[in-house]
MMTF fields as JSON, N, C-alpha, C and O atoms, coordinates in Angstrom:
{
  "mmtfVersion": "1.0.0",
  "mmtfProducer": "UNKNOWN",
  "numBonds": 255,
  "numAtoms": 256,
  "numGroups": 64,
  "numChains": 1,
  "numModels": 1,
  "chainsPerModel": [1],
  "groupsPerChain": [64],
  "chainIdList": ["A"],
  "bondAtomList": [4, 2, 8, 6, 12, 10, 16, 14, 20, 18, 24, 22, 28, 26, 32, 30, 36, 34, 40, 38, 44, 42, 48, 46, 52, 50, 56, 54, 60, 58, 64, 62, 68, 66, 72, 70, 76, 74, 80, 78, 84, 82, 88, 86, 92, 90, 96, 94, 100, 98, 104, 102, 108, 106, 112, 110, 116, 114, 120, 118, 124, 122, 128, 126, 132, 130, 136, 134, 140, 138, 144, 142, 148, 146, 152, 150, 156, 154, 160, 158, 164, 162, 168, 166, 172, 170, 176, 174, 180, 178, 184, 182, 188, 186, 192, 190, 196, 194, 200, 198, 204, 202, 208, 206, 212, 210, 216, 214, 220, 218, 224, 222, 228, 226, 232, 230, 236, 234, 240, 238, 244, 242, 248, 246, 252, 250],
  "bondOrderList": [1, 1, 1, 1, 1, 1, 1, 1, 1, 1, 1, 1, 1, 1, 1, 1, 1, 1, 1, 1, 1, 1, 1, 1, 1, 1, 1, 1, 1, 1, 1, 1, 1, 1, 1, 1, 1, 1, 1, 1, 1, 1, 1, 1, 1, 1, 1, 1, 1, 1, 1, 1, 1, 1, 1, 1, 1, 1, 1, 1, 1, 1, 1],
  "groupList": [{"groupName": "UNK", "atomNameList": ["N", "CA", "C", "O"], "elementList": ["N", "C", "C", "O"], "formalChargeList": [0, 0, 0, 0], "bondAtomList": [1, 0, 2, 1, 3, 2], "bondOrderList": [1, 1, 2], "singleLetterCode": "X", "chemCompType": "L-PEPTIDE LINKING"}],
  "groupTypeList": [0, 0, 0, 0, 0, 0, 0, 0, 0, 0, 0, 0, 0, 0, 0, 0, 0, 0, 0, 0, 0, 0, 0, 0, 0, 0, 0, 0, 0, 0, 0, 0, 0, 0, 0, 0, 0, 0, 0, 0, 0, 0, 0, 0, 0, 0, 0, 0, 0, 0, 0, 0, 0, 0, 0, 0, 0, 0, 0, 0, 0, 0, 0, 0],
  "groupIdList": [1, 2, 3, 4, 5, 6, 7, 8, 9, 10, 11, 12, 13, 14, 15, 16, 17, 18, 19, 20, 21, 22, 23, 24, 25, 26, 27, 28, 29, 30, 31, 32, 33, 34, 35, 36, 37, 38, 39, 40, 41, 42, 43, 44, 45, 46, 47, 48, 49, 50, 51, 52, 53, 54, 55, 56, 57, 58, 59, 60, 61, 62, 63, 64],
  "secStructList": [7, 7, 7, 6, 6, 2, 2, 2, 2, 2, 2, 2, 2, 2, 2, 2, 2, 2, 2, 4, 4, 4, 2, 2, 2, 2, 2, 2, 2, 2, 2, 2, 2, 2, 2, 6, 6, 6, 7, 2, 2, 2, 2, 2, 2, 2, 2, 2, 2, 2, 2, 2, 2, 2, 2, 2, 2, 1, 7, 7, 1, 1, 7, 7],
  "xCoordList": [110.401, 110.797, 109.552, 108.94, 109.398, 107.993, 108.301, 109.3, 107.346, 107.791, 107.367, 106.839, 107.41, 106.58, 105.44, 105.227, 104.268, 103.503, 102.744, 101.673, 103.771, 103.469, 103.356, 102.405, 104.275, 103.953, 103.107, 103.089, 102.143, 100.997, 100.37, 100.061, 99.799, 98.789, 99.024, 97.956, 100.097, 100.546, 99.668, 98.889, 100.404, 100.154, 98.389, 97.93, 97.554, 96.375, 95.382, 94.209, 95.924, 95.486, 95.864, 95.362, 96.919, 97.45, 96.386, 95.86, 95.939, 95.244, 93.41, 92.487, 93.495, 92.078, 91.935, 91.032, 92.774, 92.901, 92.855, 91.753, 93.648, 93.847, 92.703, 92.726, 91.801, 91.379, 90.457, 89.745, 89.971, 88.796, 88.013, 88.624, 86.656, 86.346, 86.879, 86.275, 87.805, 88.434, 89.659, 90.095, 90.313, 91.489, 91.385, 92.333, 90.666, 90.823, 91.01, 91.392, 90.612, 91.02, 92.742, 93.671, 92.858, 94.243, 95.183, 96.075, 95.246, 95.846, 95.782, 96.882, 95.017, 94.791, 95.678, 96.608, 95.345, 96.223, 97.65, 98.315, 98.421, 99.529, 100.153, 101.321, 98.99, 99.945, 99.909, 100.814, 98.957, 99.414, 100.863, 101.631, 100.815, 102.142, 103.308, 104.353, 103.614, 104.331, 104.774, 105.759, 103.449, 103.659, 104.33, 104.92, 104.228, 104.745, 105.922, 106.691, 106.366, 107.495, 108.602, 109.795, 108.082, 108.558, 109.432, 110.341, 108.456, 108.593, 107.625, 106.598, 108.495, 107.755, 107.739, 106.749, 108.279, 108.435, 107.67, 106.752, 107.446, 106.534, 104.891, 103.88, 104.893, 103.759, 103.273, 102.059, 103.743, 103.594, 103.277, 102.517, 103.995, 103.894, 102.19, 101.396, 102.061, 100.697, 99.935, 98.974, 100.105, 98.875, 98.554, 97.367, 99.684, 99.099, 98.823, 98.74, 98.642, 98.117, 97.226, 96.853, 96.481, 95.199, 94.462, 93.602, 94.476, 94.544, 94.003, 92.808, 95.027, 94.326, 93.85, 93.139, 93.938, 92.615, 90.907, 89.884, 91.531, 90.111, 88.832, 87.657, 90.143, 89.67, 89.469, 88.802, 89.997, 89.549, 88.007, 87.486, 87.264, 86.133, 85.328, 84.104, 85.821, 84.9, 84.643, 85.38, 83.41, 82.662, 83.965, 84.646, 83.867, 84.945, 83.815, 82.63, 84.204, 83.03, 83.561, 83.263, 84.624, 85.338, 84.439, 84.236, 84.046, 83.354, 82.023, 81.416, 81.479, 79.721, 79.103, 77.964],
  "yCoordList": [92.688, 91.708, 91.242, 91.922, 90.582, 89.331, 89.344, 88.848, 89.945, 89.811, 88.672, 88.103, 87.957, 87.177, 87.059, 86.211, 88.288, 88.428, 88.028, 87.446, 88.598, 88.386, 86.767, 86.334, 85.896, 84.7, 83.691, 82.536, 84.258, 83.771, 83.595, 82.513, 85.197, 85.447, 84.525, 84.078, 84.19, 83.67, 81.977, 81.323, 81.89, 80.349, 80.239, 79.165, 81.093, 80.789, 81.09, 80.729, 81.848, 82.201, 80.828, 80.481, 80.258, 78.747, 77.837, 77.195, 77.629, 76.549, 76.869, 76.08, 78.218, 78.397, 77.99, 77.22, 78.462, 78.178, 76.37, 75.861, 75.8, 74.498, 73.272, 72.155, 73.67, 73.138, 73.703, 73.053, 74.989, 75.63, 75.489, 75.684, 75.157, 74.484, 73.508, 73.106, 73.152, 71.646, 71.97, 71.241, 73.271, 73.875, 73.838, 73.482, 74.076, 74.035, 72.47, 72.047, 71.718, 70.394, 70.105, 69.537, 70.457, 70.388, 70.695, 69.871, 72.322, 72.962, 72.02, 71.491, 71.68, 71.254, 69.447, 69.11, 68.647, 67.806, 68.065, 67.241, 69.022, 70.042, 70.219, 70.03, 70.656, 71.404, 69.741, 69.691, 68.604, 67.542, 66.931, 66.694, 66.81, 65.894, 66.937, 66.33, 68.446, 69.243, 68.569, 67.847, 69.111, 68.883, 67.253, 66.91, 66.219, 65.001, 64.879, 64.042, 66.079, 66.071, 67.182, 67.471, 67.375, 68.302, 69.916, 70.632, 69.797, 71.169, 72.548, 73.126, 72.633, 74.159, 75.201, 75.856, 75.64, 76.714, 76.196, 77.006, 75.18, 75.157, 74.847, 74.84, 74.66, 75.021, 75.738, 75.603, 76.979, 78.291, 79.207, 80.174, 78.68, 79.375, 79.317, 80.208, 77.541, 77.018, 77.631, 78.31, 77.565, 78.366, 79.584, 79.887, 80.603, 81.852, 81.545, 82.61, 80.7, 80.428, 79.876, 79.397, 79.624, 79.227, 80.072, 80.099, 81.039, 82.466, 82.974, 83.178, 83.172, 84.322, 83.16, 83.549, 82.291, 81.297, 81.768, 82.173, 81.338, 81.867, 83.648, 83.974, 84.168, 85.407, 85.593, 86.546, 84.752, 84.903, 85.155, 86.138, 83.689, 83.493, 84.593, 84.622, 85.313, 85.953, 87.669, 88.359, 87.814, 88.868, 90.006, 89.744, 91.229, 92.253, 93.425, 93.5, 94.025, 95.237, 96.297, 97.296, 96.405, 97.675, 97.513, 98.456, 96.466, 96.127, 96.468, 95.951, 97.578, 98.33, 98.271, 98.729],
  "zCoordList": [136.844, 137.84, 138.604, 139.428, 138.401, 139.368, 140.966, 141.487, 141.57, 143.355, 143.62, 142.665, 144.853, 145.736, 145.101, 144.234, 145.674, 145.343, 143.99, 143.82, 143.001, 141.735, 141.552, 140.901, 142.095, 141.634, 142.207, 141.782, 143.523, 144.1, 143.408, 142.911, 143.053, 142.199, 140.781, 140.364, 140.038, 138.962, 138.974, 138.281, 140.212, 140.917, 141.051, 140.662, 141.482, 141.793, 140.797, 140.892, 139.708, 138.377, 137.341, 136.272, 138.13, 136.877, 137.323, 136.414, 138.541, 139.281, 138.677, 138.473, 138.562, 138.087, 136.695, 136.37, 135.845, 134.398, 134.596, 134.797, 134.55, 135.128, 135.531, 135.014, 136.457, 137.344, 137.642, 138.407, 137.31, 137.856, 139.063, 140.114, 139.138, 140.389, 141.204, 142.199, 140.915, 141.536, 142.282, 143.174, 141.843, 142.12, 143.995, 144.696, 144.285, 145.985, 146.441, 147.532, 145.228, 146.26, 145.217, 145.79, 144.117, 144.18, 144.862, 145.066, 145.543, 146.278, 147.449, 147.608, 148.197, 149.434, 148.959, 149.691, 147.97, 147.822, 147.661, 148.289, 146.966, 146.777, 148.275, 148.614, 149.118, 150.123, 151.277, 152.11, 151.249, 151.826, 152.034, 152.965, 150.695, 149.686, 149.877, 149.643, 150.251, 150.45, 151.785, 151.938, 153.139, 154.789, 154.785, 155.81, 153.573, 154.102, 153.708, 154.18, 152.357, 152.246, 153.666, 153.577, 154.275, 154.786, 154.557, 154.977, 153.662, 152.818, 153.336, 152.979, 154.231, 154.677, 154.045, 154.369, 153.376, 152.228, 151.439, 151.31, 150.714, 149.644, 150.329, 149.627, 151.479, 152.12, 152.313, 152.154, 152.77, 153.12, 151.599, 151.537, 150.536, 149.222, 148.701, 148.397, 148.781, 148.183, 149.347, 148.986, 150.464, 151.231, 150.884, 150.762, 150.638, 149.824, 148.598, 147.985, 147.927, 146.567, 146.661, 145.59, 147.672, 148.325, 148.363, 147.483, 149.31, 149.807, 148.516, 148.3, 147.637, 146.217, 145.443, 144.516, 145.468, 144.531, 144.889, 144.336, 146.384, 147.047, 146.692, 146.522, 146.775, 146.284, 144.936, 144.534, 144.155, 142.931, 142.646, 142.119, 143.269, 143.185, 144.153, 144.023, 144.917, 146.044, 145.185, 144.48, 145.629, 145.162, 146.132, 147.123, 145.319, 145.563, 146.564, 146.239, 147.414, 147.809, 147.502, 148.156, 146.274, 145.483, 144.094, 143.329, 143.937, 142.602, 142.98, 143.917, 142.031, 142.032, 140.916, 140.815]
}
């Protein structure tokens, strides 16, 4: 069973595959076109799919 969680990460792993470097300005166009739809839930979703996009790319300080 896929949590929440699971489908952030799903979501910010599709945007990287996808879009790679560019993926932060998709997301950020994504979550525009959401706030004008007045879609708060799907705002709040793409912002955590922001969130772990972001971390995708960021160096880990568990990683030695």
């Amino acid at each position: 069973m896929m949590t929440r969680e699971h489908v952030v990460w799903a979501g910010a792993i599709w945007v990287e595959k996808i879009y790679g470097n560019d993926g932060a300005c998709f997301i950020h166009d994504r979550i525009d076109t959401l706030m004008h739809d007045d879609d708060i839930n799907g705002v709040e979703m793409w912002a955590k799919i922001g969130t772990a996009y972001n971390r995708l790319g960021a160096p880990s300080s568990r990683i030695h």
